[in-house]
N, C-alpha and C positions, 0 to 999 in steps of 0.2 A: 152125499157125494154124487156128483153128473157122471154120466161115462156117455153123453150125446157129443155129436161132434159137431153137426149144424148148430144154426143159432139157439133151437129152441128143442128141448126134449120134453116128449109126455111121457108121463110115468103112473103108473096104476099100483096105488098101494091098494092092497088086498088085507083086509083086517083081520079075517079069518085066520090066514098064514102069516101074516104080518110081514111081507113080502113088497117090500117094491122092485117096479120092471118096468126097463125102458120098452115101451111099446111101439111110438113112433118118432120121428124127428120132424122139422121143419126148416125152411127156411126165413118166415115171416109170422107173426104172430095169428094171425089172420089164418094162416094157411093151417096151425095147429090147433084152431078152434075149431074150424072145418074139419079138420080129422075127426076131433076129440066128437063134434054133432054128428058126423053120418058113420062114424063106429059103435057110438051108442047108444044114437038115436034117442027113441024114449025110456031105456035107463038112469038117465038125466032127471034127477027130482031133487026137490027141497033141501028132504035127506035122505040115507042111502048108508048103507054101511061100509064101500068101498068109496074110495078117494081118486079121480084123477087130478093131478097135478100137471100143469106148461111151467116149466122151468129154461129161463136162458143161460147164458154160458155165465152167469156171476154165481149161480146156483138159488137164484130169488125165484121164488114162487111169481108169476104173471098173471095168472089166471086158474081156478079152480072148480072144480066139478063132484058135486055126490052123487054118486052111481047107487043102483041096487040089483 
């Protein structure tokens, strides 16, 4: 389910709590990969036990990220 109201929402599933949360929104795809890079920064690896997810308004996955 989305609850973002821009074009694009990031969400951080949290495996631990099994928790997703709309973190940030965007207006441009681009603009929530930039987020998703200077929030994380080098928590960004191969794999990762948390998930970030870019989500658009159809609620399709765009772009993906494993965090640790």
């Amino acid at each position: 389910m989305i609850s973002h109201k821009k074009e694009f929402g990031i969400y951080h599933w949290d495996t631990f709590d099994n928790a997703t949360l709309l973190i940030d929104e965007a207006d441009t795809l681009k603009e929530a990969q930039d987020k998703v890079e200077k929030k994380y920064k080098d928590r960004i690896r191969p794999t990762g036990a948390d998930q970030v997810d870019i989500v658009n308004q159809k609620g399709e996955i765009v772009d993906k990220y494993k965090v640790g």
